[in-house]
C-alpha positions in Angstrom: -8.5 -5.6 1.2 -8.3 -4.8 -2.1 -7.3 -1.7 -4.0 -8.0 -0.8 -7.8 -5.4 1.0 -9.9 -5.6 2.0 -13.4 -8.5 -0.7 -13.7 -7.0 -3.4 -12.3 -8.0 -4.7 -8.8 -5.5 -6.1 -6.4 -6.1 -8.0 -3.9 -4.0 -7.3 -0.4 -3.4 -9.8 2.3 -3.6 -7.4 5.2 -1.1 -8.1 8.0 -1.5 -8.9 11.8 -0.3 -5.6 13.8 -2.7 -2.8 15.4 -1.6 -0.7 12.2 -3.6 -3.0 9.7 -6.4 -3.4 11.9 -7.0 0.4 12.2 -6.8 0.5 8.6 -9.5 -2.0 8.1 -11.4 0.2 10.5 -11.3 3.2 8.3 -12.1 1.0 5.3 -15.3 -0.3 7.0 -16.8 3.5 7.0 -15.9 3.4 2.9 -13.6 3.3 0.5 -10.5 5.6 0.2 -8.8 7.0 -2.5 -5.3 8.0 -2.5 -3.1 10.0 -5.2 0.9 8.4 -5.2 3.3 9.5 -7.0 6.6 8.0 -7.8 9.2 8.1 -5.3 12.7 6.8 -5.0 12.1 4.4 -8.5 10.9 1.8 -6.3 7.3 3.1 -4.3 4.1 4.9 -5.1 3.6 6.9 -2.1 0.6 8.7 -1.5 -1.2 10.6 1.9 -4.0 8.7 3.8 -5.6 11.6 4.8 -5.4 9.9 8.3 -2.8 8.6 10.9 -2.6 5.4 11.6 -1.0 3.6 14.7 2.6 2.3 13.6 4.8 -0.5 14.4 7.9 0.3 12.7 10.5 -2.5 12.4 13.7 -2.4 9.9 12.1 -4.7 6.7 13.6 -5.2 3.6 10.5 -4.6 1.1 10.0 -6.4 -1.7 7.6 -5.6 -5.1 4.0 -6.1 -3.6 4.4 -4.6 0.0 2.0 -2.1 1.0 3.8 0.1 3.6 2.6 3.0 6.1 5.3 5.2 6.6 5.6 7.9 8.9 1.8 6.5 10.2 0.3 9.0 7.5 1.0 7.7 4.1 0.2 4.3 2.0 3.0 3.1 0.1 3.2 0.3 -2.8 6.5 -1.0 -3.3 7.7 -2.1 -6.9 11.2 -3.1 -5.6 13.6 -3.1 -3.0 14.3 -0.9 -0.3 15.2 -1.0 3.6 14.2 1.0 6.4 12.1 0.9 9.4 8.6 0.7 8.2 5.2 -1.0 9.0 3.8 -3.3 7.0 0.5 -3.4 6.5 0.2 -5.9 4.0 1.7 -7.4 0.7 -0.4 -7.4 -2.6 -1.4 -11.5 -4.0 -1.0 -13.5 -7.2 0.7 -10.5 -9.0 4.1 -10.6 -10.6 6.7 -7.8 -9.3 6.9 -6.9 -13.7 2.7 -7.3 -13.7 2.7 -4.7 -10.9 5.2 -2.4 -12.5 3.0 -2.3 -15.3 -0.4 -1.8 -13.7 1.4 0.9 -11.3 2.8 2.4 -14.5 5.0 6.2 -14.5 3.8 9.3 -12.8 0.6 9.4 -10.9 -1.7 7.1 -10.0 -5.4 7.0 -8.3 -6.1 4.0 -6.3 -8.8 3.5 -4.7 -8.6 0.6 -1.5 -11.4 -1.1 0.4 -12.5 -4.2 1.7 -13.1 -6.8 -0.1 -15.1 -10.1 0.8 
C-alpha cells in the first residue's frame, strides 16, 4: 500500500491479520482519503469512513506503524505509545525524524492506496 502525505509517498508493508486484508479490499474499489489530526504528540489519527475487522493485541508502537484503532480510524504513529491496537502495517525506508517532518503540525490529507 502506499499513502501520499504533503507530496510525499510512503510506501506501507501491510500486515498479515483479517484487519489488513479488509483494508486492501476497500483499497481495491479506490483510493481513500483521510483527514488526521494530531493526537497525543505521537499519532495522526484520522476516520476511515469504514469499520474494519480488528485484532487487537497490547503493542508497543514505534514511528512508522500504521494503526486501526477502535476498527474505525487509521492512525500513523511518529513515536511511542502502548495499548491494545491492530496493526495494520508499518511505513518502509523512512526515518522516524523523515516522518515527523513529512507528517509535519496540525492537519494532514493523506490519501492511501495500493500500490504495485
Amino acid at each position: 500500500m502506499n499513502v501520499t502525505i504533503n507530496n510525499h509517498t510512503l510506501r506501507v508493508a501491510l500486515a498479515n491479520n483479517s484487519s489488513a486484508a479488509a483494508l486492501r479490499e476497500l483499497l481495491a474499489e479506490g483510493p481513500l482519503t483521510v483527514q488526521m489530526h494530531d493526537y497525543g504528540s505521537f499519532e495522526k489519527v484520522g476516520p476511515l469512513g469504514h469499520t474494519l475487522p480488528t485484532n487487537d493485541e497490547p503493542i508497543t508502537t514505534e514511528p512508522g506503524d500504521v494503526i486501526l484503532y477502535q476498527g474505525n480510524q487509521i492512525t500513523i504513529y511518529y513515536d511511542v505509545n502502548h495499548w491494545n491496537f491492530t496493526r495494520l502495517g508499518r511505513v518502509e525506508d523512512v526515518s522516524a525524524d523523515e516522518l515527523r517532518e513529512i507528517l509535519g503540525n496540525g492537519t494532514v490529507t493523506a490519501t492511501f492506496e495500493l500500490g504495485e
